[in-house]
C-alpha positions as CSV (number, residue, x, y, z in Angstrom):
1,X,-13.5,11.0,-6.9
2,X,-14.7,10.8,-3.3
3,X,-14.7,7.4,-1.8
4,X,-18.2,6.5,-0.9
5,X,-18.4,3.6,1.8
6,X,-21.7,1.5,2.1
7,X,-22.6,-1.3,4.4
8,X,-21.7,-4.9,3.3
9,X,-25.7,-6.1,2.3
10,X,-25.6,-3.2,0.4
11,X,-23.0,-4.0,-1.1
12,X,-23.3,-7.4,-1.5
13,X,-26.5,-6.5,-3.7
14,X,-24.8,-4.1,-5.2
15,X,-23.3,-4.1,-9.2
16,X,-20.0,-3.6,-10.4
17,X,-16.9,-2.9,-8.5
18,X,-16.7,-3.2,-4.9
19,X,-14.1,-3.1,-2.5
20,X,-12.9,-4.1,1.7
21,X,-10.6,-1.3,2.9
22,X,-8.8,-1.0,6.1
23,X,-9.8,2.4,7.6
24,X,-8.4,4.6,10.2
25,X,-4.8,4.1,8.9
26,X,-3.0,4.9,5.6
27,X,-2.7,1.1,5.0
28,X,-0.3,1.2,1.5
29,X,-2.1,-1.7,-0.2
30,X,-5.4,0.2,0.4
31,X,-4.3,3.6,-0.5
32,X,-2.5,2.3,-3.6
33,X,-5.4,0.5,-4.8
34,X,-7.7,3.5,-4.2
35,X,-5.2,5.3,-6.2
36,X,-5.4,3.3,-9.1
37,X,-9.4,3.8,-9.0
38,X,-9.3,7.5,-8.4
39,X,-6.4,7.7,-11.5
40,X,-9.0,5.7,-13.8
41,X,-12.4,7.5,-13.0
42,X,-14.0,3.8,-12.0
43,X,-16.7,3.6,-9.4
44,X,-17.1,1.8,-6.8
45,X,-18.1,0.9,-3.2
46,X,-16.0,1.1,-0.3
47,X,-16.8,-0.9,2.2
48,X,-14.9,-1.1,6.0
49,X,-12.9,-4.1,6.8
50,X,-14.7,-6.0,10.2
51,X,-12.9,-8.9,11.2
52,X,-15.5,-9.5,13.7
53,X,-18.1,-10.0,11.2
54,X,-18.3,-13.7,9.9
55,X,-20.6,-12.9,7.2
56,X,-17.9,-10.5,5.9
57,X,-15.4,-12.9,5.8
58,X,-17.0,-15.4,3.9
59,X,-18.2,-12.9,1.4
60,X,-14.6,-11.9,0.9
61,X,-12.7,-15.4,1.9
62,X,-10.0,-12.9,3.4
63,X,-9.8,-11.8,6.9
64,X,-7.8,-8.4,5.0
65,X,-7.7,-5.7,2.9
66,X,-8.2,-4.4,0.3
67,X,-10.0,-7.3,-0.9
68,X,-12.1,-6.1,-4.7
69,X,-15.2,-8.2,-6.0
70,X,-16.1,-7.3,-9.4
71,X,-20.1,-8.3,-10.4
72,X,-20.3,-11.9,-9.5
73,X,-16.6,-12.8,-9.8
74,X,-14.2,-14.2,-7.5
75,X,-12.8,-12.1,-5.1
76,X,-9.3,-10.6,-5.3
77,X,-6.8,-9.9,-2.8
78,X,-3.5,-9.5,-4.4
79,X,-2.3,-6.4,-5.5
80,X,-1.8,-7.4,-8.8
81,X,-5.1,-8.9,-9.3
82,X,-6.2,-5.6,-8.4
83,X,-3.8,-3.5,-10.9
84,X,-4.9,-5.9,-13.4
85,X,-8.5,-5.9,-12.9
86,X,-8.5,-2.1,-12.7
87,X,-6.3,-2.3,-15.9
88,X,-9.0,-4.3,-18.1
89,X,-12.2,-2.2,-17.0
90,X,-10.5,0.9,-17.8
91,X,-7.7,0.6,-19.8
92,X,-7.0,4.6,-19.9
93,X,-4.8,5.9,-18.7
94,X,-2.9,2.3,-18.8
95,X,-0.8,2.2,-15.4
96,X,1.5,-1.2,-16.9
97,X,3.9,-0.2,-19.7
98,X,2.9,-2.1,-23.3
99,X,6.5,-2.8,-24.0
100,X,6.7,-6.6,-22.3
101,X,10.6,-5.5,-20.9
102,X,9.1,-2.6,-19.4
103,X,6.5,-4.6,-18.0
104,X,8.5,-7.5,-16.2
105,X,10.3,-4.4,-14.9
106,X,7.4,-2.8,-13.2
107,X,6.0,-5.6,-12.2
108,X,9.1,-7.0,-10.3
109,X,10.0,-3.5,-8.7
110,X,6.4,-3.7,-7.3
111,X,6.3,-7.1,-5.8
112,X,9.5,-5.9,-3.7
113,X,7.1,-3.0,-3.0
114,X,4.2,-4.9,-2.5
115,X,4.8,-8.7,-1.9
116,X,5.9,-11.5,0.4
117,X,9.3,-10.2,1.6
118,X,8.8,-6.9,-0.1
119,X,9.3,-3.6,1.7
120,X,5.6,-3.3,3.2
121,X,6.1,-6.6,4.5
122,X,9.5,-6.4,5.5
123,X,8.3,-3.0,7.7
124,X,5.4,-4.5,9.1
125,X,7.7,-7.1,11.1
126,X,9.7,-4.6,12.0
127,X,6.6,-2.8,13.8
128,X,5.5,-6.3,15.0
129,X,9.2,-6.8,16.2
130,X,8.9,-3.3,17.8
131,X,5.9,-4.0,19.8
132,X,6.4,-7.1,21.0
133,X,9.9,-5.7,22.6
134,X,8.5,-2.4,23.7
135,X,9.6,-0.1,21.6
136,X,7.3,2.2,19.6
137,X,5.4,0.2,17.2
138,X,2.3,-1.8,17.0
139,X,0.5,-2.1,20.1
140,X,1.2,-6.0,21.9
141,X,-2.2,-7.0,20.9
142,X,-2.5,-6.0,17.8
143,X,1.1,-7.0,17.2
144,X,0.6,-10.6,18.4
145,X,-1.9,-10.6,16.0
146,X,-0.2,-9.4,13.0
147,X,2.8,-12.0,13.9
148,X,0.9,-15.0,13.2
149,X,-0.4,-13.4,9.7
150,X,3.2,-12.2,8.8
151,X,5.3,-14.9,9.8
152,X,6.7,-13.1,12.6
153,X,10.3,-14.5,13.9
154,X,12.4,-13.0,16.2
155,X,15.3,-14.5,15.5
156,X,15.1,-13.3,12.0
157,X,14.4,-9.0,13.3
158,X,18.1,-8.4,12.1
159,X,18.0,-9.8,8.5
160,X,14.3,-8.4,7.9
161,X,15.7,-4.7,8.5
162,X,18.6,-5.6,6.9
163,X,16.3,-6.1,3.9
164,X,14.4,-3.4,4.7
165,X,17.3,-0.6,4.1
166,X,19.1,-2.5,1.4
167,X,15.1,-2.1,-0.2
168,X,15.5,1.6,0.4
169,X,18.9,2.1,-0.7
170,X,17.8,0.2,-4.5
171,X,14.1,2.6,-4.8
172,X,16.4,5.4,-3.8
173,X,18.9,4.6,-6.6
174,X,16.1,4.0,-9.1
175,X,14.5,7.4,-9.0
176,X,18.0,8.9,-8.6
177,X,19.2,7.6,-12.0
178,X,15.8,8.4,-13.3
179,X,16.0,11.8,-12.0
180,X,19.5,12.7,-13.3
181,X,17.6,11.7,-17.1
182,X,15.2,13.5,-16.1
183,X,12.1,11.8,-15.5
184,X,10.4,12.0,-11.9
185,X,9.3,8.6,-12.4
186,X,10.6,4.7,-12.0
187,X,10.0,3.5,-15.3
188,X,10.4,5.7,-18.6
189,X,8.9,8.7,-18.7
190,X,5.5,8.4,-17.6
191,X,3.4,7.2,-14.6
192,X,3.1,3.8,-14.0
193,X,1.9,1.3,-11.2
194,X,4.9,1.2,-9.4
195,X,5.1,5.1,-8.6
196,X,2.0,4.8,-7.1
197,X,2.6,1.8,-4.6
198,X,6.2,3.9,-4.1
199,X,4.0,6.7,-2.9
200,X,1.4,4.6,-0.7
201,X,4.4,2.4,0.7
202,X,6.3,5.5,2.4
203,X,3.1,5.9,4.5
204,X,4.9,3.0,6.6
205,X,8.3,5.5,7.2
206,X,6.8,9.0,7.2
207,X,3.1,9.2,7.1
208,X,1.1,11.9,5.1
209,X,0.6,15.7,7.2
210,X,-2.5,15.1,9.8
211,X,-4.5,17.1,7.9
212,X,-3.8,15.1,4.5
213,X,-3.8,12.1,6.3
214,X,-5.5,12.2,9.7
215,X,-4.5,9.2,12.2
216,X,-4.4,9.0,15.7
217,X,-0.7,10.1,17.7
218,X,0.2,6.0,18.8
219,X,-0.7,4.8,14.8
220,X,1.8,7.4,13.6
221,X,4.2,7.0,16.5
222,X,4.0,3.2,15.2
223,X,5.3,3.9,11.5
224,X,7.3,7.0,11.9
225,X,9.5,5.4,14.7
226,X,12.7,4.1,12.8
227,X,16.1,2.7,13.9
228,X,19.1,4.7,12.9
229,X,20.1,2.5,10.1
230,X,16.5,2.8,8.7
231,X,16.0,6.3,9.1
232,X,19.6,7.0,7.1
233,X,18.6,4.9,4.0
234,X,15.5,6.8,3.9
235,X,16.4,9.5,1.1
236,X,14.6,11.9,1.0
237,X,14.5,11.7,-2.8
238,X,11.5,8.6,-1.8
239,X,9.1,11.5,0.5
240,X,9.9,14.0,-2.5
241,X,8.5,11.4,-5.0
242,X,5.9,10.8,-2.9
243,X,5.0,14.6,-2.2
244,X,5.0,14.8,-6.2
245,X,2.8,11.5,-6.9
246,X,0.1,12.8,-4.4
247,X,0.1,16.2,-5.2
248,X,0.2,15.7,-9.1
249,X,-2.0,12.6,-9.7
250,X,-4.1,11.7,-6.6
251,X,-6.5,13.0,-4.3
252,X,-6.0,14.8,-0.5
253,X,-6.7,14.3,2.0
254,X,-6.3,10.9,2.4
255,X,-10.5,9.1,2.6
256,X,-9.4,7.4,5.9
257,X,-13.1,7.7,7.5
């Protein structure tokens, strides 16, 4: 379903779900989230993130995105407040296994997706590390911008991609054991959560196609530029999951505005 953006009065009067996005730039957390929405057929309003409007920010209480606002409850920010508030207004098709195993699984596998420390975290220092040293990555402002917000330290560059390619090297080794039982997914045999942040998370490595996911030259310069130990633990079993996810369950291109 096409995303259909609206001004923040509007949709501050509006009902039902609503939702801050980052646009311009495939930002994972977004896309995954619109991905979840899209998979479940629920409507909503999209609305551009503006840091420079106040009245934004305290409508939100986040100066980020994707931040959702269901009716008149409390915002949510987290990734799994999102998956779980999608989850309860449209159960089907249910993207968190019932079996409670299962479901600690996919759930942990997705915070080191998704969380404090995770991958998407773990990259976005490296780009802020990048940067802030010249060397293809975020631009200096932007980048001293994102360090305060991350926790940027340079001392720890080493050990965060480190992390970063020992992340890689355990995704990689999931779908590959998956693969060789024959499922293209991370959990069992069906879609869940987690192949969807999987899929919105390599955005940060190797973008989208321009014309399935249209961003200026620096922005992709920024995320495709990778060190040599980075760019060998990305298999290329992770971009062929990706490929699949998009091209089987979501929606191209990419609603960037």
């Amino acid at each position: 379903m096409p995303v259909e953006f609206t001004d923040l009065e509007r949709a501050k009067a509006a009902d039902g779900l609503r939702m801050v996005v980052v646009t311009g730039v495939p930002s994972p957390w977004g896309e995954a989230a619109k991905g979840i929405l899209h998979l479940k057929k629920i409507p909503w309003l999209a609305v551009p993130l503006d840091l420079r409007d106040p009245a934004q920010v305290a409508w939100t209480g986040e100066r980020s995105g994707p931040v959702a606002i269901y009716g008149d409850e409390a915002p949510r920010a987290g990734w799994e407040q999102i998956l779980l508030l999608a989850e309860r207004l449209e159960p089907t098709p249910s993207l968190v296994p019932a079996d409670p195993l299962a479901r600690a699984e996919m759930m942990g596998l997705s915070h080191e997706l998704c969380g404090e420390g995770g991958l998407g975290w773990s990259r976005r220092l490296m780009s802020i590390h990048a940067g802030l040293h010249g060397e293809p990555g975020f631009a200096p402002r932007v980048a001293g911008y994102l360090a305060a917000k991350y926790g940027y330290r340079p001392e720890e560059a080493a050990a965060t991609q480190a992390r970063v390619v020992a992340l890689l090297g355990m995704f990689a080794g999931i779908l590959h054991g998956q693969r060789s039982a024959g499922s293209r997914f991370y959990i069992g045999e069906g879609l869940t959560a987690l192949d969807l942040y999987s899929a919105a998370f390599m955005a940060l490595f190797k973008p989208l196609p321009q014309g399935e996911c249209a961003m200026s030259d620096t922005l992709r310069t920024a995320f495709e530029h990778l060190d040599e130990a980075t760019a060998a633990a990305l298999d290329p079993i992770l971009i062929d999951h990706r490929d699949y996810v998009y091209r089987t369950f979501l929606e191209l291109p990419l609603t960037l505005r």
